[in-house]
N, C-alpha and C positions, 0 to 999 in steps of 0.2 A: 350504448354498448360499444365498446372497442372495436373497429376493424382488425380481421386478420391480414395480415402485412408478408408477401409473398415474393420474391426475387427468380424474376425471367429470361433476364437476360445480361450479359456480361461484355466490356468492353475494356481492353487491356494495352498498352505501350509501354515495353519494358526494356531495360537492359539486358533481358534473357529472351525476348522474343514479342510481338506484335500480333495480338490477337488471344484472344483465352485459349486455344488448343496449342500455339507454341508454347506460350507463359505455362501452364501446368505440367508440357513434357518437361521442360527445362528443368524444373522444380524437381520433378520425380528425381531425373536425372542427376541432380545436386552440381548443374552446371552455374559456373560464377559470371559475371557479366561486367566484371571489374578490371579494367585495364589504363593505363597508361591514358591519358586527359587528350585529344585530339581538337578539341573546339577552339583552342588559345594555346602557346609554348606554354606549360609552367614549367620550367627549367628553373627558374627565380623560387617556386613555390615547395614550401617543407613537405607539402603534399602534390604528388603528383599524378594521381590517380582516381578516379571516381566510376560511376556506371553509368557509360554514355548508351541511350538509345541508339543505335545501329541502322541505316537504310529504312529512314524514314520520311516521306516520300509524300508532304502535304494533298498535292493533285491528285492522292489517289480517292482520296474523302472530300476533297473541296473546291472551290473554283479558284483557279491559280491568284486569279485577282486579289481575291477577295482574302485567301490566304498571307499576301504579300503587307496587307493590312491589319495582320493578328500578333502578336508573338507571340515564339513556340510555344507557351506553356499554355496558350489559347488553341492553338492548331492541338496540341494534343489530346484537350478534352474534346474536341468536336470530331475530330477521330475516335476516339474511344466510346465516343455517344454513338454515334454511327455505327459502331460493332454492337455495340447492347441491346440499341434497337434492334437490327437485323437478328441479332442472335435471340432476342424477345419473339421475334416474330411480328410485332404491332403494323399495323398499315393504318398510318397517321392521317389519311384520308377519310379513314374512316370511325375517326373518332373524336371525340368532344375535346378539344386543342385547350379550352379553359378550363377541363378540370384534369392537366397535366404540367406539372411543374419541373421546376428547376432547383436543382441546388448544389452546386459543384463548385467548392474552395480552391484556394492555391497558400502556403504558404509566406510568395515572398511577393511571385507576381510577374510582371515582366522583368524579367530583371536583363536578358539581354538588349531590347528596348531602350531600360535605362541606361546600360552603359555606353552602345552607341549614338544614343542623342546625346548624352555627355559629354561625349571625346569633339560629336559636332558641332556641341556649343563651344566650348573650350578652343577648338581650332580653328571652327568657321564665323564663329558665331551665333549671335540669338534668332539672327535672319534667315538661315539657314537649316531649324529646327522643323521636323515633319509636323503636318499639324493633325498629323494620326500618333504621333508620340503618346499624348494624356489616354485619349481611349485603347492602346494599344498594352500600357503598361499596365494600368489599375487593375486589381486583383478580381474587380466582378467581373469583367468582361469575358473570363471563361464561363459564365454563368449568364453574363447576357448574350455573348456570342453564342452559345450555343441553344439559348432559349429562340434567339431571330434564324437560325438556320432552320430550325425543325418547326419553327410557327407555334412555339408550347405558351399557352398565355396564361395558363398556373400561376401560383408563387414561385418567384424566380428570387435567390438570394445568394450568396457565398457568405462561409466562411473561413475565419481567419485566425487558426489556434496553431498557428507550428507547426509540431511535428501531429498533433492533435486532430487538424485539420480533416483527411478524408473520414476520418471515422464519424467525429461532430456530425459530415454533413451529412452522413449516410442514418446515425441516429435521428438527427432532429426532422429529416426527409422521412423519415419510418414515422415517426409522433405526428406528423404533420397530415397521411394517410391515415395511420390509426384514429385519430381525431374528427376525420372526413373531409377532408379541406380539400382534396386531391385525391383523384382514382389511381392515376400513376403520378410518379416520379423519377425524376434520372437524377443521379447524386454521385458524390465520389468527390474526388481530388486529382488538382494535375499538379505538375511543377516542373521547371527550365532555370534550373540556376548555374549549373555549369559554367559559372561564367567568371571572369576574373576577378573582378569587385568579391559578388559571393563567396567563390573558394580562397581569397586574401583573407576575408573579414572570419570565417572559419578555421583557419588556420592558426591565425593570430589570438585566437581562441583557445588553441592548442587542444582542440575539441577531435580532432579527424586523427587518422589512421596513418603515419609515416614510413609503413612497408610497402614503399618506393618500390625495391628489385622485385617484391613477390605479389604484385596487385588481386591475383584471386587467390589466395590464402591471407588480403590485410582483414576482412573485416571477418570475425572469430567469435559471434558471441558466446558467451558463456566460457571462454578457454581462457585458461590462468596467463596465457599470451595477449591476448584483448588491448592494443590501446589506442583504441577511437571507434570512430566511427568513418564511413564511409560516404560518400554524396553520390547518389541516385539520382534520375528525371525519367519519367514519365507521364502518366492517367490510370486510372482504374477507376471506370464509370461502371455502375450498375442499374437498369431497370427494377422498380420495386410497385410493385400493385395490390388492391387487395385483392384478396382473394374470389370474391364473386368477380370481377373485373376480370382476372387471370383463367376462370375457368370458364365463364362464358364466352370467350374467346376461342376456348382449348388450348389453352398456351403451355407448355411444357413450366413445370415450377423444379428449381434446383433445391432452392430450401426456404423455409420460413424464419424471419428475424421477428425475434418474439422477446428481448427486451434490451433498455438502452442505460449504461449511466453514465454522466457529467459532471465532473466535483473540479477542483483548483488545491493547490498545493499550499498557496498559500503562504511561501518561505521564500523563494529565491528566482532570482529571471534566468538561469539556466542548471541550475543544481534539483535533483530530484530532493522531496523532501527524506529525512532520513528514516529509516527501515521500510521505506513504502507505504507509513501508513492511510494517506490518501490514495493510492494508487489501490491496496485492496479497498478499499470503501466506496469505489470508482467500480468495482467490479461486484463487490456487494449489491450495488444501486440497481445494478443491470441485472443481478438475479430475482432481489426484489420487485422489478419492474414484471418480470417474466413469470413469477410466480413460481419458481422451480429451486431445489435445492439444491447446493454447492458442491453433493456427491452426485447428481446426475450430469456435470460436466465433465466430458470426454479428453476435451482435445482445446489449447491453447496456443491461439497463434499471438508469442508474444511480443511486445515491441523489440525488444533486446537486439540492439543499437549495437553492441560489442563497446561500450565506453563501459570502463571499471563501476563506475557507480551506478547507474541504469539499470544493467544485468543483477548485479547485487541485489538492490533494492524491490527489483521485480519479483526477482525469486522470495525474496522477504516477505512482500507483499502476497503471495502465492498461497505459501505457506502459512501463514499468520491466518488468513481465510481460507484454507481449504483445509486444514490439521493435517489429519495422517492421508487425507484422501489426497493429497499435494504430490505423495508418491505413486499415486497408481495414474495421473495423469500424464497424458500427454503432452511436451510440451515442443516447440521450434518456432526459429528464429527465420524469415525470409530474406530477409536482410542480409543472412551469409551469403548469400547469391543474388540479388539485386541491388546490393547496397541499400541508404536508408533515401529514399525519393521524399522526405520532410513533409508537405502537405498532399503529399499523392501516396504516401506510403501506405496509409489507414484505406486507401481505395483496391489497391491491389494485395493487398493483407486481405478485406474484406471475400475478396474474390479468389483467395487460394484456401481462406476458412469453409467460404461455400464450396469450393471444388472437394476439398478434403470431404466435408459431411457428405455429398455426392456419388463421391470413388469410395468413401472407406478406406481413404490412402493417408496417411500423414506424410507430407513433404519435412524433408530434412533438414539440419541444422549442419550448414558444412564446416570446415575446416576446425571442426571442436576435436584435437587430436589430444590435449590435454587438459580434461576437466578442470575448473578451477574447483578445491576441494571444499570451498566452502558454498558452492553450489549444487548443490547434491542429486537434483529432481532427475525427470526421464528428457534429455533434451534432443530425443530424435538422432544422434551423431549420424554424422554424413551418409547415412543412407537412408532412404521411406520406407514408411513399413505401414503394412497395411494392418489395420485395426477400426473396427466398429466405429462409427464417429456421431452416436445421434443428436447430441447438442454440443458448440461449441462456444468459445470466448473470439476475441481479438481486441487487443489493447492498443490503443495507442495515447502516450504522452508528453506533449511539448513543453518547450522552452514559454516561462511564464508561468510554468506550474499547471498548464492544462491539462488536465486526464478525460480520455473517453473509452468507451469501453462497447463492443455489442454485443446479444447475445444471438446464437442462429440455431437454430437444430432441425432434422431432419422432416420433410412434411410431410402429412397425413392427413388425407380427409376427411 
């Protein structure tokens, strides 16, 4: 028989705030986190703007050393694990360390890492290269670093789907507990790309957001003004247990994740396939997994990137699987106020889906001051509005054609 699969605890690093109680006021608040690039001059760059994390502060989660040894996008997961668990409540002392796992993706990786050993080979030489460079950059090491901090000797894994990423690893971290392999697990997605190489090679993509003068009104999804997207960095780790685990403990439970889907596009390495129709079958999968029908979903936290095709498509996808119930849904984009954090995004989505089901609040979808009209659904406009929320979606879909999908709703014993 399936384990029931329960979420206790949350850990968060965002462009809107550091920790789950900032990240959710910001939200309500429909405050943006999108300014002007501070980590490198782009002066040079079409794009000047992304959602840089703000006074974030390694030594306050970790040991300076050992920190100076990570790249960012590793210091932030083990930060954000560090809130989850405190906010879980778990005293790691006092429990079975082998049957607690890992699973926390990135995206791209270290990528500031790579460009300064870069510039060091390049100027200094090969002689001259760290020889924490390899372990510092590779994409597990927010999954093994943060497995060796907390002594977790579970299944420890990362994945690496895109924009797809947090979501994957918070599904297959869910199936991996359901199955019983793992009493707990900590999951989610980090990401640090902020960084020149990254934001050039986006650019040159012509993929991001070039409202330079107005940086928190660039990213817009769903608004007939939409064009790009935005670049994010942060975490969004989540603790997940089953449910006997979670309440012989007394552990406070936010909500139960009760089904997961994963499918591929199937067509293109950065183009959504056309009218969504993998992306509903992606969310089909996850109703199917859960057991529950397509009129008992509330509330969709959806990817909606604000790139012209993306939001299109999504809404297609929506609609095509939900019929007329597509209108009585909830829907918002978090991303108008974080920007899109690429493999951390699906972590901290994950965790404003759970908050919503939670509060009974929907976070809004900012700077939508002009519907696009062929968008038609309820997409939250810039203000939260409280509404019932007993099961939820969260979609996320990357570059490669990956779609993931989870389902959450409200628990019950």
């Amino acid at each position: 028989m399936k384990k029931r699969v329960v979420i206790t605890g949350l850990g968060a690093i965002t462009p809107i705030g550091i920790g789950k109680d900032a990240f959710w006021q910001a939200l309500l608040a429909g405050k943006s986190g999108i300014g002007r690039i501070t980590r490198f001059d782009p002066s040079d760059y079409t794009t000047q703007i992304a959602g840089e994390v703000k006074d974030f502060d390694p030594a306050k989660y970790m040991d300076k050393k050992e920190a100076k040894r990570m790249d960012r996008c590793t210091q932030f997961a083990i930060a954000a694990a560090k809130m989850a668990f405190e906010d879980a409540g778990i005293n790691l002392e006092q429990e079975d360390l082998s049957r607690i796992g890992t699973l926390i993706g990135t995206g791209i990786g270290g990528m500031d890492t790579l460009h300064d050993q870069y510039k060091t080979l390049f100027e200094k030489g090969p002689g001259r290269i760290s020889p924490f460079f390899v372990p510092m950059m590779i994409a597990n090491m927010a999954a093994g670093q943060t497995s060796i901090t907390f002594g977790l000797q579970g299944s420890c894994s990362c994945v690496v789907t895109a924009c797809a990423t947090g979501t994957n690893a918070i599904g297959d971290a869910f199936k991996i507990i359901q199955r019983g392999d793992a009493d707990v697990m900590v999951a989610g997605g980090t990401e640090a790309a902020i960084s020149p190489a990254a934001v050039a090679g986006f650019c040159a993509m012509k993929a991001m957001s070039t409202r330079n003068d107005e940086p928190q009104k660039a990213s817009r999804p769903f608004d007939k003004e939409r064009d790009g997207f935005v670049m994010g960095e942060g975490a969004g780790i989540v603790i997940m247990e089953t449910l006997e685990h979670a309440v012989a403990r007394g552990a406070k439970i936010y909500a139960e994740i009760i089904g997961y889907g994963s499918n591929a596009d199937a067509y293109h390495i950065t183009a959504p396939a056309p009218e969504g129709a993998q992306a509903a079958k992606c969310m089909a999968m996850a109703l199917k997994d859960a057991g529950v029908e397509a009129s008992g979903i509330d509330y969709i936290n959806a990817h909606g990137t604000s790139t012209p095709l993306n939001d299109k498509n999504e809404t297609l996808a929506i609609k095509s699987l939900f019929g007329d119930h597509a209108k009585k849904l909830k829907i918002s984009s978090i991303k108008s106020m974080t920007g899109h954090l690429l493999g951390a995004a699906g972590g901290i989505e994950a965790i404003a889906t759970v908050l919503t089901i939670a509060n009974d609040i929907v976070p809004p979808t900012i700077n939508l001051e002009n519907q696009d009209p062929e968008l038609d659904l309820d997409y939250v406009p810039n203000t939260a509005q409280k509404h019932v929320v007993n099961m939820a979606l969260s979609n996320s879909f990357g570059f490669g054609g990956h779609n993931a999908t989870i389902l959450v709703k409200k628990y019950q014993a």
